[in-house]
The first five atom37 places (N, CA, C, CB, O) and aatype in JSON, in Angstrom:
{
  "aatype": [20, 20, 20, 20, 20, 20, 20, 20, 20, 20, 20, 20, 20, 20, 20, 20, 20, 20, 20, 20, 20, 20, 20, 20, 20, 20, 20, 20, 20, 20, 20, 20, 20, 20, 20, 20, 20, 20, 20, 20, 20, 20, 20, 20, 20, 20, 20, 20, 20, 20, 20, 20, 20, 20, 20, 20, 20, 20, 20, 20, 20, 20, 20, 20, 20, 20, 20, 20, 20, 20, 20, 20, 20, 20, 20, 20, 20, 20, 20, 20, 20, 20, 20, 20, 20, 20, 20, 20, 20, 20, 20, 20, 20, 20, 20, 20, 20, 20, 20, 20, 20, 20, 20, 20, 20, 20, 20, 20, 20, 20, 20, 20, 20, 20, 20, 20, 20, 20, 20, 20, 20, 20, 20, 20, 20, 20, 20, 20],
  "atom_mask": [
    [1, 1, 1, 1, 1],
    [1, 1, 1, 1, 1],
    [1, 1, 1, 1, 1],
    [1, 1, 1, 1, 1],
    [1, 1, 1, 1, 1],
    [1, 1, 1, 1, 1],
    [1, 1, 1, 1, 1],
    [1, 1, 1, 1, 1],
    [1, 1, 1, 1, 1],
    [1, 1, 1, 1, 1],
    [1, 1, 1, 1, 1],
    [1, 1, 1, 1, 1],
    [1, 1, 1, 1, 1],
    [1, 1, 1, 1, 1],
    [1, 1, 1, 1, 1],
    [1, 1, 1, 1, 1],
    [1, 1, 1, 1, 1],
    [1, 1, 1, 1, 1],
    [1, 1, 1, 1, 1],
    [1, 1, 1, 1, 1],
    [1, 1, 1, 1, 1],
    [1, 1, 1, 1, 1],
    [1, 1, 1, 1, 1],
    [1, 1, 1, 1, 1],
    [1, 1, 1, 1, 1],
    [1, 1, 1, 1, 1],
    [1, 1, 1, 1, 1],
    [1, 1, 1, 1, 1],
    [1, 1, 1, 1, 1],
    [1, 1, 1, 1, 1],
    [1, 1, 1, 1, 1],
    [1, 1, 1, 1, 1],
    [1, 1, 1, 1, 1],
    [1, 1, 1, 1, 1],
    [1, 1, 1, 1, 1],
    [1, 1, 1, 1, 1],
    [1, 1, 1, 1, 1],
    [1, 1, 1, 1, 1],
    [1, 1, 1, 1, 1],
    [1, 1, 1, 1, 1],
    [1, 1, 1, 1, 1],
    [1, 1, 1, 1, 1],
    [1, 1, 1, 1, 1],
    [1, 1, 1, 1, 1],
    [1, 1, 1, 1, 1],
    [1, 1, 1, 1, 1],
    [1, 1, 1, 1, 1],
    [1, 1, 1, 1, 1],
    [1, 1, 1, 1, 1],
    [1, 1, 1, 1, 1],
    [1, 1, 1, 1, 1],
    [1, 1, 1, 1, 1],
    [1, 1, 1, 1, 1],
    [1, 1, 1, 1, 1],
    [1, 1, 1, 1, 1],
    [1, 1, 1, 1, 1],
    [1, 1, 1, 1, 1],
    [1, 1, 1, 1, 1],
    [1, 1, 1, 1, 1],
    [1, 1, 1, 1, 1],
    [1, 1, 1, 1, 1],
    [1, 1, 1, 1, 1],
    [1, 1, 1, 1, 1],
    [1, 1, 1, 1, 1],
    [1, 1, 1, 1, 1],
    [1, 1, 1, 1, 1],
    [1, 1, 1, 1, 1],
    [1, 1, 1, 1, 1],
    [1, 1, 1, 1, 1],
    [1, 1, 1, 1, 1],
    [1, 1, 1, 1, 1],
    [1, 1, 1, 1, 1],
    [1, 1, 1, 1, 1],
    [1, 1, 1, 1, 1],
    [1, 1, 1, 1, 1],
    [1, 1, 1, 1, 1],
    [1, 1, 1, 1, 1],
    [1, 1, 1, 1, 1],
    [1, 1, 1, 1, 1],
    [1, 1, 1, 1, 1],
    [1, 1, 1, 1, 1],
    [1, 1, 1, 1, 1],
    [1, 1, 1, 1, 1],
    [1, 1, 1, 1, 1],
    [1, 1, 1, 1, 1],
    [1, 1, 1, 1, 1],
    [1, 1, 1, 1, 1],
    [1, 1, 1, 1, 1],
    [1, 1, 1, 1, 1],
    [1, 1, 1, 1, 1],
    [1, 1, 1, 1, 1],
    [1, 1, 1, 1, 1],
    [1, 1, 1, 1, 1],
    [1, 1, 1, 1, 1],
    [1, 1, 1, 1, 1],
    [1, 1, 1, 1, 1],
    [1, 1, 1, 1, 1],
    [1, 1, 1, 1, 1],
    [1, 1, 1, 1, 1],
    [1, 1, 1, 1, 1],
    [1, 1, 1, 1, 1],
    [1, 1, 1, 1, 1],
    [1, 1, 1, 1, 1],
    [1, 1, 1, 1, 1],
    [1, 1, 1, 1, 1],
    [1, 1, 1, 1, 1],
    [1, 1, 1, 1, 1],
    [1, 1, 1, 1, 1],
    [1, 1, 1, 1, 1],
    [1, 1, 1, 1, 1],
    [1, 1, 1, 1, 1],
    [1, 1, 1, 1, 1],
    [1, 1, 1, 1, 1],
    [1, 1, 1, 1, 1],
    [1, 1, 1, 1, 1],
    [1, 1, 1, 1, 1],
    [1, 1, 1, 1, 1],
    [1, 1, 1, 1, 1],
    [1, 1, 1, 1, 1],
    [1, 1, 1, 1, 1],
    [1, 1, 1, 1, 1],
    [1, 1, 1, 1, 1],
    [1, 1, 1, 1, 1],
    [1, 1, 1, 1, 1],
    [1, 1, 1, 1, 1],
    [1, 1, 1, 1, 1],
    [1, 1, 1, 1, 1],
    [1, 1, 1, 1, 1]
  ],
  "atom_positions": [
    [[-9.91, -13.24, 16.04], [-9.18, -12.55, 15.01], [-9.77, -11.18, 14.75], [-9.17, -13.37, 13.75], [-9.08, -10.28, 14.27]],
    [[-11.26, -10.99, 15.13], [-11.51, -9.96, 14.47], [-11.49, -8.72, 15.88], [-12.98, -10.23, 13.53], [-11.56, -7.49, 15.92]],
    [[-11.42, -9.37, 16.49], [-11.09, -8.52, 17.95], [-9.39, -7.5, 17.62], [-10.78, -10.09, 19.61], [-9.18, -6.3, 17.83]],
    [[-8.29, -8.72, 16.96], [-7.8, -8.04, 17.06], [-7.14, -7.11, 15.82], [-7.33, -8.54, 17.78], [-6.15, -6.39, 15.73]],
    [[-8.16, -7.47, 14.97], [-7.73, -6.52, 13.71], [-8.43, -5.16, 14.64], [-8.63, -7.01, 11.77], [-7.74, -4.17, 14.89]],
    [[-9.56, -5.24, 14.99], [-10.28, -3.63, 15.5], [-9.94, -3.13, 16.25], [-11.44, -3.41, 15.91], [-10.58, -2.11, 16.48]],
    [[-8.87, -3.38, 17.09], [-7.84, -2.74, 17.81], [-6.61, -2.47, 17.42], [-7.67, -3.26, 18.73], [-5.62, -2.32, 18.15]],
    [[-6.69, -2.4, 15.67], [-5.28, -1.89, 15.35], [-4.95, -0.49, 15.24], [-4.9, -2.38, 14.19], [-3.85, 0.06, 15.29]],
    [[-6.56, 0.2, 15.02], [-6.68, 1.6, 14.54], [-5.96, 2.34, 16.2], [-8.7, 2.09, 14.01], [-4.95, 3.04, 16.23]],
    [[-6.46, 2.1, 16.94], [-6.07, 2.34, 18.42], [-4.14, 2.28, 19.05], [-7.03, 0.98, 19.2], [-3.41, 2.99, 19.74]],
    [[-4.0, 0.81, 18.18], [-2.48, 0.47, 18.42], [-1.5, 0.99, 17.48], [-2.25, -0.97, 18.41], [-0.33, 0.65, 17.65]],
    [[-1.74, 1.56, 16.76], [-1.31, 2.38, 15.9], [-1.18, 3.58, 15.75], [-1.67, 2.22, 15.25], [-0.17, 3.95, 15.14]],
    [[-2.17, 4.65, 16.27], [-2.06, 5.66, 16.69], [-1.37, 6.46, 18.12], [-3.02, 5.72, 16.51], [-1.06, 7.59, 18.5]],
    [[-1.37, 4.97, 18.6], [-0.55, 5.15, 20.29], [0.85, 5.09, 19.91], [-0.86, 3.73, 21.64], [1.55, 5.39, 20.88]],
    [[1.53, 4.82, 18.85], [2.84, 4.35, 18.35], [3.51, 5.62, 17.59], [2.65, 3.01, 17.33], [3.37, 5.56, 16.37]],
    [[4.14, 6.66, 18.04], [4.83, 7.71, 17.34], [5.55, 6.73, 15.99], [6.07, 8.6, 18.51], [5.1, 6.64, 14.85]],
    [[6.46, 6.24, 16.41], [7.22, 5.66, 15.46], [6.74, 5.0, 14.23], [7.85, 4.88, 16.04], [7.4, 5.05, 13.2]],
    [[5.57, 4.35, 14.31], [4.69, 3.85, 13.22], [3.98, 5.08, 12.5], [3.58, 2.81, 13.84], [4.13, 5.15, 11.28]],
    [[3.21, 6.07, 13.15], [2.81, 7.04, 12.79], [4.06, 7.67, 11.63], [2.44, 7.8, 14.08], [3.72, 7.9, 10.46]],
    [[5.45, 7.88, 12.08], [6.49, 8.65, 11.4], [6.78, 7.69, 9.58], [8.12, 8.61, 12.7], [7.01, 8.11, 8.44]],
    [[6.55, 5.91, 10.35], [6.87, 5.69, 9.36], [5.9, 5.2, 8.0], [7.7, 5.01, 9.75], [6.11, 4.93, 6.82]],
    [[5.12, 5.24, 8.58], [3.9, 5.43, 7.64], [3.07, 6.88, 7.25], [2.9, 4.57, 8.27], [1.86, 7.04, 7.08]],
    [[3.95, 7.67, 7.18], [3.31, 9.02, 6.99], [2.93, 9.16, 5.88], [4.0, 10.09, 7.23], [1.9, 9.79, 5.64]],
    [[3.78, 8.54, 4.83], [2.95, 8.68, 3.4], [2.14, 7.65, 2.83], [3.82, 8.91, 2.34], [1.51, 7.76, 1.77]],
    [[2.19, 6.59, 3.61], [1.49, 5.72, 3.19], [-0.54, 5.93, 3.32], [2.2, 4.55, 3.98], [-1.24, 5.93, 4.33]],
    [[-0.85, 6.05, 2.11], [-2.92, 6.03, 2.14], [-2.83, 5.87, 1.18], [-4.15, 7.27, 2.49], [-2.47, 6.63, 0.28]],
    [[-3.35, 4.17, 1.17], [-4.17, 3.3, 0.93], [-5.11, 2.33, 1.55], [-3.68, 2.91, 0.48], [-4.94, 1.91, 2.69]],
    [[-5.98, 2.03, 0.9], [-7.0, 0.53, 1.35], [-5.87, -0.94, 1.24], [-8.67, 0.24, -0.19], [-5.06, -1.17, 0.34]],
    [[-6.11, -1.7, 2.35], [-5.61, -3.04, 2.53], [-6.67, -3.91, 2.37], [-4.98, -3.27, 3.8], [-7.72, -3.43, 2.78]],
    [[-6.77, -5.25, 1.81], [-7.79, -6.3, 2.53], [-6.97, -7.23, 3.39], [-8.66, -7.26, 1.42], [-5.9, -7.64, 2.94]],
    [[-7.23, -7.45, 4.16], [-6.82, -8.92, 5.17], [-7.63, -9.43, 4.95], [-6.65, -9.05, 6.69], [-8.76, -9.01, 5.21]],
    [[-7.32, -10.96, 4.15], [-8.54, -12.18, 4.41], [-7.89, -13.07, 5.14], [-9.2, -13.02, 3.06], [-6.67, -13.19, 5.09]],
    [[-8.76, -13.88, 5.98], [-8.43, -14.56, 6.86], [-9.65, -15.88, 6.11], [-8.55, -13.76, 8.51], [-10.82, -15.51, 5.98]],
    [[-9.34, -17.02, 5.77], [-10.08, -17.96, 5.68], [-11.64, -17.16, 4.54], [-10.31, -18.53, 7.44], [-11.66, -16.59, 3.45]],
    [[-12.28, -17.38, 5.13], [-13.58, -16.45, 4.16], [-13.72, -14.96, 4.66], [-15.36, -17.18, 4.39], [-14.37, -14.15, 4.0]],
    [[-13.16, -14.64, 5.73], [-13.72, -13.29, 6.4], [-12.7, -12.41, 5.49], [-13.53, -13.1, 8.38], [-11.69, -12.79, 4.9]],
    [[-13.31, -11.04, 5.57], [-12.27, -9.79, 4.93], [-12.5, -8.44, 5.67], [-12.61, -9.44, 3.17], [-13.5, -7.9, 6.17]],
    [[-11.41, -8.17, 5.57], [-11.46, -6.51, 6.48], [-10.55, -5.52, 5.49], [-10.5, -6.56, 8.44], [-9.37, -5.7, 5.2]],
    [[-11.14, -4.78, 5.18], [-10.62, -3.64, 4.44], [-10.08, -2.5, 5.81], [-12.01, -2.96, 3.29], [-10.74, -1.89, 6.65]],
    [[-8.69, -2.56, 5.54], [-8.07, -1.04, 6.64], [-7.62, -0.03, 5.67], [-6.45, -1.37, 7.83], [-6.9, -0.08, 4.68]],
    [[-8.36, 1.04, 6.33], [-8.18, 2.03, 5.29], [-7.39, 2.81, 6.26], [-9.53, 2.75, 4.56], [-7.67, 3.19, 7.4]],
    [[-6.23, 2.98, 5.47], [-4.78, 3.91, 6.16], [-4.61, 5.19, 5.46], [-3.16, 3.09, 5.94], [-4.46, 5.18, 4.24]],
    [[-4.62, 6.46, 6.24], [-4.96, 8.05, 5.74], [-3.33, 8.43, 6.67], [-7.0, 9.03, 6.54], [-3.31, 8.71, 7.87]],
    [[-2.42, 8.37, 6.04], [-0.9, 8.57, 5.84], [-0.47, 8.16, 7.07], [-0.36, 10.04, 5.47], [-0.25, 8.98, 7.96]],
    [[-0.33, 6.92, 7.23], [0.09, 5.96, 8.58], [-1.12, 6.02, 9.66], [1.65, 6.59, 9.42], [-0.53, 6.24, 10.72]],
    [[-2.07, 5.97, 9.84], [-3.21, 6.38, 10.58], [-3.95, 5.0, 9.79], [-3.85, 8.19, 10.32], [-3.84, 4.83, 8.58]],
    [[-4.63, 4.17, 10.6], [-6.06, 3.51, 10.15], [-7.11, 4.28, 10.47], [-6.38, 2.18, 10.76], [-7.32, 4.43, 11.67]],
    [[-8.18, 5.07, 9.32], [-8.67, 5.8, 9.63], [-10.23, 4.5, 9.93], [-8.47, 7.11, 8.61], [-11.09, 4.69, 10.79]],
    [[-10.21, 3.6, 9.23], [-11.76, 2.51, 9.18], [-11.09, 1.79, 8.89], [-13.17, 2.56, 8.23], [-10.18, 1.76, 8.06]],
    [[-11.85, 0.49, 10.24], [-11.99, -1.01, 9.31], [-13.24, -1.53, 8.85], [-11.53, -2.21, 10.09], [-14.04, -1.88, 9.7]],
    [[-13.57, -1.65, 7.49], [-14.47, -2.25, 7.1], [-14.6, -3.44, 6.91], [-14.71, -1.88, 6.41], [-13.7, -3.99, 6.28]],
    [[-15.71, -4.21, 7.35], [-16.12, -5.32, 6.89], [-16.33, -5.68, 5.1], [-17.3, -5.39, 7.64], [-16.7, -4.85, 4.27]],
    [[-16.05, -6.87, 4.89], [-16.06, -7.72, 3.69], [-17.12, -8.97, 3.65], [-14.64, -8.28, 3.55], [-17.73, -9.54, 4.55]],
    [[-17.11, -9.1, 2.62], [-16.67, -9.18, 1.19], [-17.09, -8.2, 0.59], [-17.04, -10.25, 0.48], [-18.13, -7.88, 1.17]],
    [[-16.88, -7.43, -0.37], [-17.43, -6.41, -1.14], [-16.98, -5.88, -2.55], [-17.38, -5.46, -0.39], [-15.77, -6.11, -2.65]],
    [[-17.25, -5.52, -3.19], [-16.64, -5.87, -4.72], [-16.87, -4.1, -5.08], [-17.81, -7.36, -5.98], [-16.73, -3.65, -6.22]],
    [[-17.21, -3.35, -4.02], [-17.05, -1.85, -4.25], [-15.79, -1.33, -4.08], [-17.86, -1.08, -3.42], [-15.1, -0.64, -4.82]],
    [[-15.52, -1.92, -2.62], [-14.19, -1.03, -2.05], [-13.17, -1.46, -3.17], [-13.54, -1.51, -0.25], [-13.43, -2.5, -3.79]],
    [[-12.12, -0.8, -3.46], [-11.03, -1.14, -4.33], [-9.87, -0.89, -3.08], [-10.92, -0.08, -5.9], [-10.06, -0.12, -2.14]],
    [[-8.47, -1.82, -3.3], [-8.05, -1.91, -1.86], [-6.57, -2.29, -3.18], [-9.0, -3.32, -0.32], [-6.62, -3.01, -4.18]],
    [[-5.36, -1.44, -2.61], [-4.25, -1.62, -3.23], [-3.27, -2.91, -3.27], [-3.69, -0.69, -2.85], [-2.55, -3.32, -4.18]],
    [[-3.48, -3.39, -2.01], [-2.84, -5.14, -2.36], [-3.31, -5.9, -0.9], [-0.58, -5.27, -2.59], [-3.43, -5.27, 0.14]],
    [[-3.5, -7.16, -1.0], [-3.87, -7.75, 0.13], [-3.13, -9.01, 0.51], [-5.18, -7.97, 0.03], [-2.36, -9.77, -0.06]],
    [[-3.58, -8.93, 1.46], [-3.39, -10.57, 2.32], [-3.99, -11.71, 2.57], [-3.29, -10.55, 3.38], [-5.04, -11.64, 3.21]],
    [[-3.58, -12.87, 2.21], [-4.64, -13.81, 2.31], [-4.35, -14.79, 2.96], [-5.1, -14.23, 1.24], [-3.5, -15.42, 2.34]],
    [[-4.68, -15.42, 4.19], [-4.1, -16.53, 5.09], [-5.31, -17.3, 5.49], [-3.28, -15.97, 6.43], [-6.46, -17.12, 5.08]],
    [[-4.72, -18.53, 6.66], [-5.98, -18.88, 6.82], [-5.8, -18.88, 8.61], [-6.43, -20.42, 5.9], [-4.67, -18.76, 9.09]],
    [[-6.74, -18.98, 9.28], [-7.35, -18.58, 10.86], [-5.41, -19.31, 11.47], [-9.55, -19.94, 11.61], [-4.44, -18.74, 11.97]],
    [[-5.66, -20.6, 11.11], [-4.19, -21.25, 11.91], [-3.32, -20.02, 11.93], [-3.25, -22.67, 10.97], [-2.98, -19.27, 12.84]],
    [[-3.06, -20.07, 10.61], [-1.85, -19.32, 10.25], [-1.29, -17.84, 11.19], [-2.19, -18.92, 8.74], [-0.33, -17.58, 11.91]],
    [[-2.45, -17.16, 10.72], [-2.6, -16.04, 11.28], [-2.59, -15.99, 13.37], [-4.06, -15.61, 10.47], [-2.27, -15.12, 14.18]],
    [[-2.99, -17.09, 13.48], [-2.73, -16.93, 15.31], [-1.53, -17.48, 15.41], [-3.83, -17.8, 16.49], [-1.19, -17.68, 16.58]],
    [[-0.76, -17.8, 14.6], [0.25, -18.56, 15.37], [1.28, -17.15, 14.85], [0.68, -20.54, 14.8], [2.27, -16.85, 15.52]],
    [[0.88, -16.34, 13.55], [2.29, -15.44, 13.34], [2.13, -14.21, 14.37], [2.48, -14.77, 11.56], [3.02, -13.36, 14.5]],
    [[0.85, -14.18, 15.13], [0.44, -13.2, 16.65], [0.95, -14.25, 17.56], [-1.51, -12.75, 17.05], [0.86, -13.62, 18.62]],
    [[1.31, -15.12, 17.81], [2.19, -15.7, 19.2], [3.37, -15.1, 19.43], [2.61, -17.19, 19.16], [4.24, -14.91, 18.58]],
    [[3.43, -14.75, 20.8], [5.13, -13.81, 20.72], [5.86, -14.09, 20.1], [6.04, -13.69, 21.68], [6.24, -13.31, 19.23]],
    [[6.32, -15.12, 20.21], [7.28, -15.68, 19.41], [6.92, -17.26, 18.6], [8.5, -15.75, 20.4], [6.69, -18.38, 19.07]],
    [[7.0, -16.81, 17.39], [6.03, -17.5, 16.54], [6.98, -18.19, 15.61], [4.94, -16.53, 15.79], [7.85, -17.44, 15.17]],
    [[7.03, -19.51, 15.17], [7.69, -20.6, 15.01], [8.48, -19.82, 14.0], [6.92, -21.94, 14.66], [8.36, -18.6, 14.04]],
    [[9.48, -20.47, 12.85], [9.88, -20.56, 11.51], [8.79, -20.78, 10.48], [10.82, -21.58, 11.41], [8.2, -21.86, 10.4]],
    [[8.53, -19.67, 9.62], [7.67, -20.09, 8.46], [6.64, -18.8, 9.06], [7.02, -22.02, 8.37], [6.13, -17.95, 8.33]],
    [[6.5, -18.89, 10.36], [4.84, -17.73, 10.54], [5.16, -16.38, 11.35], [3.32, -18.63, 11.75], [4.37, -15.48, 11.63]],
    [[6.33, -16.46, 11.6], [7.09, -14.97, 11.67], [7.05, -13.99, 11.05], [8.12, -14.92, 11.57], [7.44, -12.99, 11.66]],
    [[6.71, -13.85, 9.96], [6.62, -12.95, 8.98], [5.81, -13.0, 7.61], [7.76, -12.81, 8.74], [5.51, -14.01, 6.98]],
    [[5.55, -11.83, 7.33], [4.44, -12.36, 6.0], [4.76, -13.2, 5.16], [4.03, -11.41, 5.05], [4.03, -14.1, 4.74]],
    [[6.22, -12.92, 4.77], [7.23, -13.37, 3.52], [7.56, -14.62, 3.78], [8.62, -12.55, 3.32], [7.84, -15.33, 2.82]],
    [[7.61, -15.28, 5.33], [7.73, -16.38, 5.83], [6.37, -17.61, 5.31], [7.85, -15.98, 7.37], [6.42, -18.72, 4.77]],
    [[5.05, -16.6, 5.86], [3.48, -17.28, 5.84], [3.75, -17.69, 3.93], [1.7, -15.7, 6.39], [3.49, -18.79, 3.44]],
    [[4.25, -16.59, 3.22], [3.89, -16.94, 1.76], [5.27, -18.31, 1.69], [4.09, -15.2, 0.4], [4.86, -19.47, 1.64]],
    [[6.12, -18.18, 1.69], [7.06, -18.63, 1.42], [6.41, -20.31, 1.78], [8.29, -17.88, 2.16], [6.88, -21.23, 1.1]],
    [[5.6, -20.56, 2.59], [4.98, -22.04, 3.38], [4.18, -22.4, 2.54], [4.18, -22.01, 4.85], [3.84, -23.55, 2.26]],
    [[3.78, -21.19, 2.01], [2.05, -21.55, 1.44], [0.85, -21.8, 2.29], [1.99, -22.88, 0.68], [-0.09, -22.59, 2.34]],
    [[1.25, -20.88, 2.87], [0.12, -20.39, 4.4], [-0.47, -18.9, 4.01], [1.23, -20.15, 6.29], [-1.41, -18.47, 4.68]],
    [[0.11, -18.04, 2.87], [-0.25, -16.7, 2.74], [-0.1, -16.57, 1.29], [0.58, -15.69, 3.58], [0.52, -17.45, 0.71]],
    [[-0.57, -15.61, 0.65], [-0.68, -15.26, -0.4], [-0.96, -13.5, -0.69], [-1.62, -16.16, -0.78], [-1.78, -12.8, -0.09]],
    [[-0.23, -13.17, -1.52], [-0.41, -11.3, -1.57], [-0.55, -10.96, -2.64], [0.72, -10.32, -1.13], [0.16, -11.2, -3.62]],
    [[-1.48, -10.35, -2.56], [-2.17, -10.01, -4.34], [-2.17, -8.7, -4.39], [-3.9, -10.5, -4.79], [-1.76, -8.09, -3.4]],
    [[-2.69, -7.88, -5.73], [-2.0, -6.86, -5.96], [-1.27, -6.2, -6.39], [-1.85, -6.72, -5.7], [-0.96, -6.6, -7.51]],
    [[-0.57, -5.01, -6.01], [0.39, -3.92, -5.72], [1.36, -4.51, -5.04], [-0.11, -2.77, -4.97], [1.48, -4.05, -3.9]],
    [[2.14, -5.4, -5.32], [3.51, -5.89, -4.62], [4.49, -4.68, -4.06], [4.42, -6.78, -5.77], [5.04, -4.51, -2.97]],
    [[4.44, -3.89, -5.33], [5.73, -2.37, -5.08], [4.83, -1.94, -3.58], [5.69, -0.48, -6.87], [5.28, -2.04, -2.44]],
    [[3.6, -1.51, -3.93], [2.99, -0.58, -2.86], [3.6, -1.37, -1.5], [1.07, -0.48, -2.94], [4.1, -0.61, -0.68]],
    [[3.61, -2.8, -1.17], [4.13, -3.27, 0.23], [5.74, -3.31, 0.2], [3.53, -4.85, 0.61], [6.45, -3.25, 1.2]],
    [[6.04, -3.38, -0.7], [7.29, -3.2, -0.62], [8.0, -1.93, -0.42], [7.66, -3.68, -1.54], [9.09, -1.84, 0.14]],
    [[7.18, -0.71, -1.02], [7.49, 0.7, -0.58], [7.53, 0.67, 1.22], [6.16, 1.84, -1.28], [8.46, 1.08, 1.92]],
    [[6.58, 0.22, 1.58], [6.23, 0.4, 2.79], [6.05, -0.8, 3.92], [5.15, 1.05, 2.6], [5.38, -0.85, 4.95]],
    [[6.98, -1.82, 3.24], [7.16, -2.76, 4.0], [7.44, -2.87, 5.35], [7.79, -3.22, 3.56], [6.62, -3.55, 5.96]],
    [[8.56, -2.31, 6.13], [8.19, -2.23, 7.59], [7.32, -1.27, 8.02], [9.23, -2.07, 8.35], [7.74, -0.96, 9.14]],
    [[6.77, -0.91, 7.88], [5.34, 0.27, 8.0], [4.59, -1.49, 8.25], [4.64, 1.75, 5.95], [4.64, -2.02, 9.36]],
    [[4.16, -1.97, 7.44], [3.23, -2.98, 6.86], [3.3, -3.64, 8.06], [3.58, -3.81, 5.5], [2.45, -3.69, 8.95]],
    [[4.5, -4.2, 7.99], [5.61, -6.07, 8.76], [4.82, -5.82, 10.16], [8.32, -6.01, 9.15], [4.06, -6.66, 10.66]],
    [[5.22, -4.0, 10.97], [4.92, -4.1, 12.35], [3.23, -3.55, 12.59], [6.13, -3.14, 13.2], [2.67, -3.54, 13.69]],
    [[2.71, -3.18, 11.52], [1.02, -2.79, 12.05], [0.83, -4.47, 12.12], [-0.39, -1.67, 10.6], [0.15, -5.1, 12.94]],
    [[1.53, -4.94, 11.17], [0.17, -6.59, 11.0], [1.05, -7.42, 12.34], [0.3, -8.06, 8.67], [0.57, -8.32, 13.02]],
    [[2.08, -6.99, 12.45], [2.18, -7.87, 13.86], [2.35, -7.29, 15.23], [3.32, -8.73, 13.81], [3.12, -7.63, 16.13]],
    [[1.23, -6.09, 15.17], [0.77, -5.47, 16.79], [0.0, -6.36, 17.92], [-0.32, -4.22, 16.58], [0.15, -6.45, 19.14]],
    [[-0.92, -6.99, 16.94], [-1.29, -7.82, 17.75], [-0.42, -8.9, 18.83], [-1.96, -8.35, 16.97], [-0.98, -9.29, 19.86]],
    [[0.44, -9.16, 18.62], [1.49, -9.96, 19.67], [2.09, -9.51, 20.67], [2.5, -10.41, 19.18], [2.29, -10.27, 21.62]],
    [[2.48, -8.35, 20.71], [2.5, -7.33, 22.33], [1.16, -7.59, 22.32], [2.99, -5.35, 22.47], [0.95, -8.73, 22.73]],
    [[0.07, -6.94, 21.99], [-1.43, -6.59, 22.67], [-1.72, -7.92, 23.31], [-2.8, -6.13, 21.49], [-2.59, -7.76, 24.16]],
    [[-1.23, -9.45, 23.22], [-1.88, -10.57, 23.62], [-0.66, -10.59, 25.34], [-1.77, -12.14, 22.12], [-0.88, -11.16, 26.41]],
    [[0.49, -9.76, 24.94], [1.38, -10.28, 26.04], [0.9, -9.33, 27.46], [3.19, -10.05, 25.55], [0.66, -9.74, 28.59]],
    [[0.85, -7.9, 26.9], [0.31, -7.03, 27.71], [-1.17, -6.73, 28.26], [0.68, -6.17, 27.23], [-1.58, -6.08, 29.22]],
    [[-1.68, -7.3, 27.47], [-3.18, -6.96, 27.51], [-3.54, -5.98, 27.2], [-3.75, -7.01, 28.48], [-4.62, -5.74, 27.73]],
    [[-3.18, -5.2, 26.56], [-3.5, -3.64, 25.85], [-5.08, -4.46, 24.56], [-1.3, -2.71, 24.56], [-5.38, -5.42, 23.85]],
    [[-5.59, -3.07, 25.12], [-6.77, -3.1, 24.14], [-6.85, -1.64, 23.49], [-8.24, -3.5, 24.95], [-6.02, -0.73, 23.48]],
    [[-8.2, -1.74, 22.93], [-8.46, -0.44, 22.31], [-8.64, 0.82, 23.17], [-9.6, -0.58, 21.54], [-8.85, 1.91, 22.63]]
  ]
}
């Protein structure tokens, strides 16, 4: 998992279209995955750092919270009913989003396709 959060800053910047549609978006994210946390800090569609967690300094505008299952199965190309989508993972009670609800919702497909880059990168083999 953490392989492929640190290759998002990379898969993201290779992506005009993500770049366009996240142009105004800068803010801090957390992704928790089970106990682990990664703060992505996004400087107007750009991940400029991922930081490691837990930390009670960084302040981070709304997050994600899943657990290890969850999260590999919504990176399978094609990933069942329920783990397709964030709104899917919460809707199961596999995810949880705390926070700034508006802030993901401003920028919801900005959001939907950074967090599910990882699923080309597993088909193609693209790395950082």
């Amino acid at each position: 998992m953490l392989s492929e959060i640190e290759r998002l800053p990379a898969q993201v910047a290779a992506r005009p279209h993500l770049l366009r549609l996240g142009r105004l978006f800068s803010e801090t994210v957390l992704i928790r995955v089970d106990d682990v946390e990664h703060y992505l800090v996004f400087d107007r569609g750009r991940i400029e750092a991922v930081l490691p967690g837990p930390s009670k300094k960084i302040p981070y505008r709304f997050a994600i919270a899943t657990d290890g299952e969850a999260i590999a199965k919504f990176w399978e190309l094609l990933p069942e009913p329920g783990f397709h989508d964030i709104f899917g993972l919460v809707k199961t009670g596999r995810a949880e989003i705390l926070g700034d609800i508006l802030a993901l919702v401003k920028n919801l497909r900005f959001f939907k396709e950074v967090l599910a880059l990882p699923r080309g990168a597993r088909v193609t083999g693209e790395s950082a």
